[in-house]
C-alpha positions as CSV (number, residue, x, y, z in Angstrom):
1,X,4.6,43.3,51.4
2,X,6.5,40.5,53.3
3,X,9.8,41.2,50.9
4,X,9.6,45.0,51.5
5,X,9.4,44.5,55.3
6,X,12.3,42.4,55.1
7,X,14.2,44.7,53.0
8,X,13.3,47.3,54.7
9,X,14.4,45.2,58.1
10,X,17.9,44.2,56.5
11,X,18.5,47.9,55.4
12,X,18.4,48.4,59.5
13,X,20.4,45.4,59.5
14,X,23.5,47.3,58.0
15,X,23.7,50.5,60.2
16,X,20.8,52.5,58.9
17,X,21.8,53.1,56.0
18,X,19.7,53.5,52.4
19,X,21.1,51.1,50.2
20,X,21.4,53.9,47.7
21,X,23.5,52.8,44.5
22,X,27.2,53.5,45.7
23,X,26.8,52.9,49.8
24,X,27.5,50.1,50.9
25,X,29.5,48.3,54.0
26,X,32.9,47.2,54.2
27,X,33.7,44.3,51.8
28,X,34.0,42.1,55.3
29,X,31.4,43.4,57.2
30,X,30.4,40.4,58.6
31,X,26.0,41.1,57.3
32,X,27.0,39.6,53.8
33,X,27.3,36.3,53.6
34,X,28.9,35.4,50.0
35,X,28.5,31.9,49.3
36,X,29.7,32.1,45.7
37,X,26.8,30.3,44.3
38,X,26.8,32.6,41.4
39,X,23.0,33.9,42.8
40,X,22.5,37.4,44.4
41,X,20.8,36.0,47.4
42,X,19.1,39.3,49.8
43,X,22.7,39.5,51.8
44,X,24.7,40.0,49.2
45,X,25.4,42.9,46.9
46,X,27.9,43.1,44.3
47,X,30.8,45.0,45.9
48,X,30.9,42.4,49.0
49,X,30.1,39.1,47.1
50,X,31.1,40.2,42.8
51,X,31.4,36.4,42.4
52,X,27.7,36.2,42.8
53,X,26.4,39.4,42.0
54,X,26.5,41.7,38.7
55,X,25.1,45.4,38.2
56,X,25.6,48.0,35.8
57,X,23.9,50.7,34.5
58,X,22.7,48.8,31.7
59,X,20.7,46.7,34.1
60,X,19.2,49.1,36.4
61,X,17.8,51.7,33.4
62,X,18.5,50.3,30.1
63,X,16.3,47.4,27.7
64,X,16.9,45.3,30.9
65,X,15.8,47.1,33.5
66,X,12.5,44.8,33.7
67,X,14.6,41.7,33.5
68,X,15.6,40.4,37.2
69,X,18.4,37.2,36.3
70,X,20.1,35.5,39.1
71,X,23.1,37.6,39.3
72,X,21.4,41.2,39.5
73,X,21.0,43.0,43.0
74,X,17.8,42.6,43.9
75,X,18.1,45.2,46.1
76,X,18.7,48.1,42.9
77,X,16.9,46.3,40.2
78,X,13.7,46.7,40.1
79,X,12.3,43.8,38.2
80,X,13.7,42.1,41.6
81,X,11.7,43.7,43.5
82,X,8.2,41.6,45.3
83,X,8.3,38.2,44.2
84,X,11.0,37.8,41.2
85,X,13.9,37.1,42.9
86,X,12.3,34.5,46.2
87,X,13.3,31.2,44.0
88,X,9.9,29.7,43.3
89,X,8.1,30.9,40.0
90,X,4.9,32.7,40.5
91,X,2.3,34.2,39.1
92,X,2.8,36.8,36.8
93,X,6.6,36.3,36.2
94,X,7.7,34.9,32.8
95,X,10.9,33.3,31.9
96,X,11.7,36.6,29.9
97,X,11.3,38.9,33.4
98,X,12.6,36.9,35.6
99,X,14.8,33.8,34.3
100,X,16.1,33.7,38.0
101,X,12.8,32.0,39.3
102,X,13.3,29.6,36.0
103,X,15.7,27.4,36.5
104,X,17.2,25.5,33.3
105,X,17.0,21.8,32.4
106,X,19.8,19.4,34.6
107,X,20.0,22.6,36.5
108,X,22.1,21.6,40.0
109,X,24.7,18.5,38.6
110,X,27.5,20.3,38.3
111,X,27.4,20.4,34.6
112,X,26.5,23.5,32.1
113,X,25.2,21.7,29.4
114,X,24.3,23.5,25.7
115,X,21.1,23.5,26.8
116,X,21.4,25.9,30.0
117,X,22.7,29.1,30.7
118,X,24.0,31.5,33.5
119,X,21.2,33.0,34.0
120,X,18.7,30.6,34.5
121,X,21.1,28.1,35.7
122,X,24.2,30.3,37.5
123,X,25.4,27.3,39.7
124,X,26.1,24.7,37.0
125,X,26.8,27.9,34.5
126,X,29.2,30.8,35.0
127,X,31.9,32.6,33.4
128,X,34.4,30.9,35.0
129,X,38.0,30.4,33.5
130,X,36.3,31.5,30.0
131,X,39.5,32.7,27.8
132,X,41.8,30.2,28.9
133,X,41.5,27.6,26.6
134,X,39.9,24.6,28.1
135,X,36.1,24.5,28.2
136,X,35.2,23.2,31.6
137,X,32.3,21.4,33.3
138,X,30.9,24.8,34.0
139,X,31.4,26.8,30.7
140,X,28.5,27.3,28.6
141,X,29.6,26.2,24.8
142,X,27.0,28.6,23.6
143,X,28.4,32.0,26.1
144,X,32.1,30.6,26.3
145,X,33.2,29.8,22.4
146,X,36.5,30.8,23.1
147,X,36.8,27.8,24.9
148,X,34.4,25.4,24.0
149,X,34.1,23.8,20.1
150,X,30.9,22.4,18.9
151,X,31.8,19.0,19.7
152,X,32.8,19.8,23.3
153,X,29.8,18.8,24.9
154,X,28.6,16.1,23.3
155,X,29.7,13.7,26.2
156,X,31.8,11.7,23.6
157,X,35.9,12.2,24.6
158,X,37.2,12.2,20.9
159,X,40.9,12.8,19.6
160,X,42.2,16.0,20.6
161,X,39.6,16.6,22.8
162,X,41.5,15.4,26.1
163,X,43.3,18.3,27.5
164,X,40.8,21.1,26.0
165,X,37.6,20.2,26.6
166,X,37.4,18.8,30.8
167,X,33.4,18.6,30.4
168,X,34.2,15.6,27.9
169,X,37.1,14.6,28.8
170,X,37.4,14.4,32.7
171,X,40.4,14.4,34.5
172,X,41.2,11.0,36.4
173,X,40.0,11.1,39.6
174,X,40.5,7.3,41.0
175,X,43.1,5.7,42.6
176,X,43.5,3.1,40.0
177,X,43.9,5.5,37.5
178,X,47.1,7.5,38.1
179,X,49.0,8.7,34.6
180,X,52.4,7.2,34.9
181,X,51.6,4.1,37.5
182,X,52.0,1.7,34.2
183,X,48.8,0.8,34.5
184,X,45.8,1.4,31.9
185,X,43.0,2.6,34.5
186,X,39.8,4.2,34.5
187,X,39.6,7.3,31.8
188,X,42.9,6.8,30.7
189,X,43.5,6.2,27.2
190,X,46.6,6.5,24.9
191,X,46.1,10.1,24.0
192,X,45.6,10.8,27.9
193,X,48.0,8.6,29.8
194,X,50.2,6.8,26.7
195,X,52.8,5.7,29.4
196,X,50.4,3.7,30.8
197,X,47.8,2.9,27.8
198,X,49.7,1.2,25.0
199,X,47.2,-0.4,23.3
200,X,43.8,0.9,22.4
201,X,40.8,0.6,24.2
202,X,37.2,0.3,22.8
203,X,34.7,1.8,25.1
204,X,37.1,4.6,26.7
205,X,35.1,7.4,24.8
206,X,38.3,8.4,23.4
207,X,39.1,7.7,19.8
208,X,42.4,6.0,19.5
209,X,45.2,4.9,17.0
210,X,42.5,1.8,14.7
211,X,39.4,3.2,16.0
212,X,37.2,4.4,13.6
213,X,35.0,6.0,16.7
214,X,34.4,5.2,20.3
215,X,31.4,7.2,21.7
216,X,31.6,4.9,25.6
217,X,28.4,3.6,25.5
218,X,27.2,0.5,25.5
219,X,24.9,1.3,22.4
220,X,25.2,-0.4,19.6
221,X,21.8,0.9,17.5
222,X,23.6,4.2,17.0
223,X,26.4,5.4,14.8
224,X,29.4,3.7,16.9
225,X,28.8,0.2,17.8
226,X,30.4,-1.2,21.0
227,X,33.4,-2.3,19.1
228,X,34.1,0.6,17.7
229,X,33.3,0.2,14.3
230,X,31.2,2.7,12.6
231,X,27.5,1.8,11.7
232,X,26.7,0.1,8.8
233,X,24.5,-2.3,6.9
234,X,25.6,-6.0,7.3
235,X,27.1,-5.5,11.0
236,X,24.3,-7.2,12.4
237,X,23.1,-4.4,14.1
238,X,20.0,-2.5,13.4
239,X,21.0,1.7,13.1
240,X,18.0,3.8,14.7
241,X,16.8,5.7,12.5
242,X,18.9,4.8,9.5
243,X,18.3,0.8,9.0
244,X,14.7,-1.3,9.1
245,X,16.5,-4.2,9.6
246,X,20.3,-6.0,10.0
247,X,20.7,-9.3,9.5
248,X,24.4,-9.0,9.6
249,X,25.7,-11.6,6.9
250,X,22.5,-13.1,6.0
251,X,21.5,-10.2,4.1
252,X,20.5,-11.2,0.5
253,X,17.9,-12.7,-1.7
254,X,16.7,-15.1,0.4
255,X,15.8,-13.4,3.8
256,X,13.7,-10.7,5.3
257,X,16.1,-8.5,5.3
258,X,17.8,-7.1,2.0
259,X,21.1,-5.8,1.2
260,X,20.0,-2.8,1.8
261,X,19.0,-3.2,4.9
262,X,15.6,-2.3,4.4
263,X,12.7,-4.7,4.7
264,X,12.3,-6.9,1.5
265,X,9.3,-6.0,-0.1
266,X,8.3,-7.1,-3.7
267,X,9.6,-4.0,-6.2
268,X,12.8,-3.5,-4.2
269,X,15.0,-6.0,-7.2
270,X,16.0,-8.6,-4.5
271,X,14.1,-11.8,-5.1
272,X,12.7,-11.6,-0.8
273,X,11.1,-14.7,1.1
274,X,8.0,-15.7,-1.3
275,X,9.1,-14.8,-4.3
276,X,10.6,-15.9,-7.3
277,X,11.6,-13.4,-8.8
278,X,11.8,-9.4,-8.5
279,X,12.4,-7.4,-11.7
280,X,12.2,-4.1,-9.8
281,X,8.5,-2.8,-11.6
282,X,5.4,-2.6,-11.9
283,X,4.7,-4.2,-14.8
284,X,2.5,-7.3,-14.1
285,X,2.6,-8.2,-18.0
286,X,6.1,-9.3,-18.5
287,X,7.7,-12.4,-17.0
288,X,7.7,-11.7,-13.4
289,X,4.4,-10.5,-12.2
290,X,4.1,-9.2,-8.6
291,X,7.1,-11.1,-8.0
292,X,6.7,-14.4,-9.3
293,X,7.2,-15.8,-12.5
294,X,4.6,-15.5,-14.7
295,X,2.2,-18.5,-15.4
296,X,-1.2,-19.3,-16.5
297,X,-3.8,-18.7,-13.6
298,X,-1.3,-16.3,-12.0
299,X,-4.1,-13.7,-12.4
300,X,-1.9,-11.4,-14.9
301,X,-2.0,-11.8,-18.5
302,X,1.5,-12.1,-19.8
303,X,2.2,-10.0,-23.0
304,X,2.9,-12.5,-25.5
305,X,2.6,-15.9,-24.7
306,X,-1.4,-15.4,-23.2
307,X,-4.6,-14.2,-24.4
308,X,-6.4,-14.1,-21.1
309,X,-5.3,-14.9,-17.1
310,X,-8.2,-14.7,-14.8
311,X,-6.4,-16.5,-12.0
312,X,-9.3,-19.1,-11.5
313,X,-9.6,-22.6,-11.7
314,X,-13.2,-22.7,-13.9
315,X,-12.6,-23.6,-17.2
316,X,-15.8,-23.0,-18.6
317,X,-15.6,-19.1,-18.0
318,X,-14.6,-16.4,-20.5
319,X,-11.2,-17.2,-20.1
320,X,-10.4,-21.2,-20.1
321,X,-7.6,-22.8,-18.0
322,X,-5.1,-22.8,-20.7
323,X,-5.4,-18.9,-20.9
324,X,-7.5,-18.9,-23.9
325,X,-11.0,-16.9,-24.2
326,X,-13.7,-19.4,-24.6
327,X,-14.7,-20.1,-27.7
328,X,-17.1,-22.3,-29.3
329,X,-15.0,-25.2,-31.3
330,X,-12.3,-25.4,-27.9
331,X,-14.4,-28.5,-26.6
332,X,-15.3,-26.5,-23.3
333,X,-18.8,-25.9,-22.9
334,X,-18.5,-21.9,-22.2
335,X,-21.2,-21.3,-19.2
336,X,-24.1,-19.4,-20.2
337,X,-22.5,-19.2,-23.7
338,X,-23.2,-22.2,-25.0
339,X,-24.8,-25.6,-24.6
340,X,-22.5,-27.9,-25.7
341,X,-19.0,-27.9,-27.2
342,X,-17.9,-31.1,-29.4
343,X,-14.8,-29.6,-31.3
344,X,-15.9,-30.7,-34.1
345,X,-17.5,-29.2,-38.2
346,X,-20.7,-31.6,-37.8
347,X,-23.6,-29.5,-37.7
348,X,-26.0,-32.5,-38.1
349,X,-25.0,-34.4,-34.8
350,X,-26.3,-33.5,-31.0
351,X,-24.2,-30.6,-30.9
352,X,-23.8,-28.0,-34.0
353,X,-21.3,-25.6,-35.0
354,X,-23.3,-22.7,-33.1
355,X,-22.4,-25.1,-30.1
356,X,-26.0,-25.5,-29.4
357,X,-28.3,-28.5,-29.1
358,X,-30.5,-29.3,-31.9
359,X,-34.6,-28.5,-30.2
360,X,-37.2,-30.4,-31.3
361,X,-40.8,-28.5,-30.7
362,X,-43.5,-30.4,-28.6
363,X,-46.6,-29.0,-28.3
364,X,-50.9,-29.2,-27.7
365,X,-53.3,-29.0,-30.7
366,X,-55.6,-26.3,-30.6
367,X,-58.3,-28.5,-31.9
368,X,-60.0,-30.7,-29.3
369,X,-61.2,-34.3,-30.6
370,X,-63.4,-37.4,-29.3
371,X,-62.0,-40.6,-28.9
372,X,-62.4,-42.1,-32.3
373,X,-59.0,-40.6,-33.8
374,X,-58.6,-43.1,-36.2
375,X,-55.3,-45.0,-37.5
376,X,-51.8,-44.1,-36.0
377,X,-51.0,-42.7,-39.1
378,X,-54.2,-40.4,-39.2
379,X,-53.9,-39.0,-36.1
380,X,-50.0,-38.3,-36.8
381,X,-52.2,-36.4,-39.8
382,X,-54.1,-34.3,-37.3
383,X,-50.3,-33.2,-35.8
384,X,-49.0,-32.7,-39.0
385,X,-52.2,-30.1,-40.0
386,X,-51.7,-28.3,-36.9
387,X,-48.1,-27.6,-37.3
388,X,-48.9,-25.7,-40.6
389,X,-49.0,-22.8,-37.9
390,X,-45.3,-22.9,-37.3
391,X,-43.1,-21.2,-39.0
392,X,-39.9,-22.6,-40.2
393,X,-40.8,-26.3,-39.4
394,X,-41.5,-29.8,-41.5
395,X,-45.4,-30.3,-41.1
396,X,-44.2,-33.9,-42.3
397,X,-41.7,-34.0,-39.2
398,X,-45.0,-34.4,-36.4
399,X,-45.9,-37.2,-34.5
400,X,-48.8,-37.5,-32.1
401,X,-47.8,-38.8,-28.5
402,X,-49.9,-41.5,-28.4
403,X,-50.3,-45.2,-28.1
404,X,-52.6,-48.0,-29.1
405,X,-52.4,-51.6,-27.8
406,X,-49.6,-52.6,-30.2
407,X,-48.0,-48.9,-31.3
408,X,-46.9,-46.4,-28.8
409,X,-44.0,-43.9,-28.9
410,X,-40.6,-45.5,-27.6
411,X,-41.5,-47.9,-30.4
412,X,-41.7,-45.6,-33.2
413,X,-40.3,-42.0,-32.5
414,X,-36.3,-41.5,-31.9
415,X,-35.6,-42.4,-28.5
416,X,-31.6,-41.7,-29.8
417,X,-32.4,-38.3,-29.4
418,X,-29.8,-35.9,-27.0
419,X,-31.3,-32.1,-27.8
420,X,-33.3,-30.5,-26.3
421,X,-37.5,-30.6,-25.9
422,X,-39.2,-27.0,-26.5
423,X,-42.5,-25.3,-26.4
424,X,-43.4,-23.0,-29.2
425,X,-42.0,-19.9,-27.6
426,X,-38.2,-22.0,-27.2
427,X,-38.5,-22.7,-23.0
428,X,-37.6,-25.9,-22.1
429,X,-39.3,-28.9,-21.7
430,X,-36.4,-31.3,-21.6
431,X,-32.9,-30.7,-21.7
432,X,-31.2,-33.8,-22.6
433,X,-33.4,-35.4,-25.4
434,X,-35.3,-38.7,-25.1
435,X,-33.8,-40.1,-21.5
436,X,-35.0,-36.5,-19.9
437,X,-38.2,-36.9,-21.5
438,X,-39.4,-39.9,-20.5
439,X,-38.1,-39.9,-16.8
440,X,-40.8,-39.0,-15.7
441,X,-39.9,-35.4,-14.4
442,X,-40.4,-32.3,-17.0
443,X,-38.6,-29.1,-16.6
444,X,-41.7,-27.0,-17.6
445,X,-45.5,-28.0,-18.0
446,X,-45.9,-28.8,-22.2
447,X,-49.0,-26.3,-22.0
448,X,-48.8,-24.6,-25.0
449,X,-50.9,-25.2,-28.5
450,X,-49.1,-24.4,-32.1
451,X,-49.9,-21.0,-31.8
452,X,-48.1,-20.3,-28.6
453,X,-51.4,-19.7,-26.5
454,X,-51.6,-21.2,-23.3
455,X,-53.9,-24.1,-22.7
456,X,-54.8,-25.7,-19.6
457,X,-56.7,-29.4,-20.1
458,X,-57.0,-33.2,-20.0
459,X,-55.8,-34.7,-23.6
460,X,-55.5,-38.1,-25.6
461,X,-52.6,-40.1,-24.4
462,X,-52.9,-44.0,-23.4
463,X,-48.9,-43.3,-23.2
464,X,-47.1,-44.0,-19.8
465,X,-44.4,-41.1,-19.1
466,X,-41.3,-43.9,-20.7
467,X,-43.6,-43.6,-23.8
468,X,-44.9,-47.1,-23.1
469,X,-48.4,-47.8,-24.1
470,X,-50.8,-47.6,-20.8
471,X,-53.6,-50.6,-21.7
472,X,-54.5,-52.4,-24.5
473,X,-58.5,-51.8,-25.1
474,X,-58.7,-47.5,-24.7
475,X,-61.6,-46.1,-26.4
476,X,-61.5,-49.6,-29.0
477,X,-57.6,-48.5,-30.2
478,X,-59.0,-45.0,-31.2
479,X,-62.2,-46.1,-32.8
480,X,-65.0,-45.6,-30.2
481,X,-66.3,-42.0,-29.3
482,X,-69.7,-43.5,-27.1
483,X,-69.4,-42.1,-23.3
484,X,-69.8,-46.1,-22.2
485,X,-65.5,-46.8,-23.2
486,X,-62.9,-45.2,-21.5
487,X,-59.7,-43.5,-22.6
488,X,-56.5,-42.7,-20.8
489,X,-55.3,-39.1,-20.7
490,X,-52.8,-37.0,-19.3
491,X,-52.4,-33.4,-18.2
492,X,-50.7,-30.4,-19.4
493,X,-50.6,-28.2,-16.1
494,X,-48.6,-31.3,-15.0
495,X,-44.4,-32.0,-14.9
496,X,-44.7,-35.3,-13.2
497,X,-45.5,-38.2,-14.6
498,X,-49.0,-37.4,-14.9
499,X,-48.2,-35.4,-17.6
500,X,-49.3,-37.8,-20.0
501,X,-50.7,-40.8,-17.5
502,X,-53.3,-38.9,-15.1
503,X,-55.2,-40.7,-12.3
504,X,-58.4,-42.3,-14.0
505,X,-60.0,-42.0,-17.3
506,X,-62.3,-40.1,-19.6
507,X,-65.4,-41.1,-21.7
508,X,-64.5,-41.2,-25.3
509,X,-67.1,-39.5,-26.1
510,X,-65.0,-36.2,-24.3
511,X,-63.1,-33.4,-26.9
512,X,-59.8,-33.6,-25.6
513,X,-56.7,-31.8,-26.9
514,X,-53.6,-34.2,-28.2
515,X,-50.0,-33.9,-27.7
516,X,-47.2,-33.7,-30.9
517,X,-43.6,-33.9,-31.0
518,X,-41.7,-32.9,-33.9
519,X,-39.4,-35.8,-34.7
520,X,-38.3,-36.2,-38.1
């Protein structure tokens, strides 16, 4: 309501009249006040002030009657009318109603960039000198093509540029640069001002005679460096948006940077810091895998010349260090594979062609017994009958694990021995032959009889865990089975050396078990 009171107050303003299209004051009456901004301020219509305001027809009843831009007359428009038209946008109006409250980008420094227009921007923008051939500071390049090329605009003074295009190319304005005082000043150049510029000058934002560009900036990531070379890779300079990287004459093989000036990466065919070599795949099987050259233990089994590669120091996996599967014969001892490995055809010796250790069964008779167990030789007889219950063994091949006062078993069985000790089932009861036998320390209690049932007792020994006999007068050397002589007897729930030498002893009148080791 505050705009209609003033309209209505500047209609009194000019003698009373309506403000009708067509009446209007003298050109100089002195109640418009043109200030040839190129805006249709309230005081001024476009008869008195046509520099800053347009109407037509077209505008006050066509498609753009409901469009109020900065040259209209508020006063007949009527999109102009309440707010559109005060200089401040508000609510309601849209740049599409009323581009006169929406000033452009850079609106107000003098310059009509590409990106503004008389409309939104009629101070910096208007039609000017449009039509006469130079495209000026305050031409539009988009409204005034006549003028203005596509180039003209771009800020960058270039050859043939200087007399047509001002709003790149702006006319000297300082007193050190005067055309003609034989002096090469500021925005002079040899297409400008050749009496005075004889040479070329790199940074003048005009390209001259040896200049492959000059854009006047002091950029030199983009496509004119400041020596007014183009861009390009090797220069030392890194292009945005076109290079990763410039390392100027260092670009090559050995450096970060490749001759492409892209970042040396492993694939790209230029053997890069690291590697040594780059055949440009991805084939990890020929002679240059993921960019160096193949070897064994690299990881990647090379077509040809290896078997295996499982890039690993352990030798005694499926794949050995000289990039060969394991195999039994190689003299490696494959890890859960095999138990031994002597490269050699013996299948006799502590190691056989299956590249296992030999096993020798120990085990507890069934049968109890007192202490008069006879001869050496008969109770070896009592072993022997038991092991009629396993198949696949010498009966003849079984002696009993036990000692008198001048016979015990590190005197008569093969303490040479390097395979292994086993209960009837195949479980361990020493790994390394004789030695781990007789230390003293069993892997696994020898508690089972020749039938493979488990047994749990106190049995015949006299035998100290080194297979030394363990007294001289036990149950009369085997002969006595009265409760008044004493025996020594071991244990088979045992894996110390009580195994065979318990704490104490028995009456020999006691049944007690016995142990036998096959050992032929």
């Amino acid at each position: 309501m505050a705009r209609k009171h003033f309209l209505f107050a500047f209609s009194l303003g000019l003698g009373g009249l309506s403000c009708l299209r067509g009446e209007f004051p003298a050109a100089d009456d002195p109640h418009w006040q043109c200030n040839k901004n190129f805006v249709c301020d309230p005081d001024e219509n476009q008869v008195a002030c046509p520099d800053d305001c347009v109407w037509s027809e077209a505008t006050a009843e066509g498609p753009r009657a409901d469009v109020c831009d900065a040259q209209e007359n508020w006063t007949f428009v009527s999109a102009c009318r309440e707010t559109c038209g005060n200089g401040q946008q508000d609510d309601g109006e849209t740049l599409d109603t009323c581009p006169r409250d929406f000033p452009g980008p850079g609106c107000g420094d003098g310059t009509c960039a590409p990106a503004e227009d008389p409309t939104r921007c009629p101070t910096d923008c208007h039609p000017g000198s449009c039509g006469d051939s130079v495209c000026a500071i305050h031409e539009n390049p988009a409204v005034c093509s006549q003028d203005c090329s596509e180039t003209c605009g771009d800020s960058v003074c270039q050859a043939g540029e200087e007399l047509a295009c001002v709003r790149d190319c702006p006319p000297c304005d300082d007193d050190s640069c005067v055309c003609g005082d034989m002096v090469c000043g500021q925005g002079e150049s040899m297409t400008t001002c050749p009496q005075d510029c004889t040479q070329p000058t790199c940074g003048n934002a005009v390209q001259e005679q040896g200049e492959p560009c000059d854009d006047g900036n002091d950029v030199n990531a983009d496509a004119c460096t400041n020596a007014c070379k183009l861009a390009t890779c090797g220069d030392g300079f890194v292009w945005t948006g076109k290079e990763e990287c410039d390392d100027g004459e260092n670009n090559g093989p050995l450096n970060t940077c490749n001759a492409d000036c892209e970042l040396s990466q492993c694939g790209d065919g230029q053997v890069g810091p690291g590697e040594t070599c780059d055949d440009a795949n991805d084939d990890d099987t020929d002679d240059c895998a993921a960019c160096q050259m193949a070897a064994c233990g690299d990881g990647h089994t090379w077509a040809g010349e290896e078997l295996c590669d499982d890039g690993n120091p352990i030798d005694t996996d499926d794949c050995t260090n000289a990039c060969e599967p394991a195999t039994c014969g190689d003299s490696i001892v494959h890890q859960d594979d095999e138990e031994c490995d002597d490269a050699n055809q013996i299948d006799t010796d502590a190691c056989n062609n299956d590249c296992l250790r030999p096993r020798r069964i120990i085990f507890v008779t069934s049968t109890k017994f007192p202490g008069n167990l006879g001869l050496i030789d008969q109770i070896d007889d009592k072993c022997q009958t038991a092991a009629n219950a396993i198949p696949g063994v010498n009966k003849a091949d079984f002696k009993a694990w036990i000692s008198t006062a001048s016979t015990w078993p590190a005197m008569r069985m093969d303490t040479s021995y390097g395979g292994k000790y086993v209960l009837i089932d195949g479980t361990p009861v020493a790994e390394n032959g004789w030695p781990d036998l007789t230390d003293g320390l069993l892997m696994h209690p020898i508690d089972q009889t020749e039938t493979g049932e488990p047994v749990n007792a106190a049995l015949w020994s006299n035998t100290k865990a080194d297979g030394t006999s363990a007294g001289t007068v036990r149950c009369e050397n085997w002969m006595n089975d009265t409760p008044d002589v004493f025996g020594v007897f071991g244990r088979t729930n045992a894996t110390d050396a009580s195994w065979t030498h318990a704490m104490g002893e028995s009456p020999c009148d006691a049944l007690r078990n016995l142990y036998c080791i096959e050992d032929p």
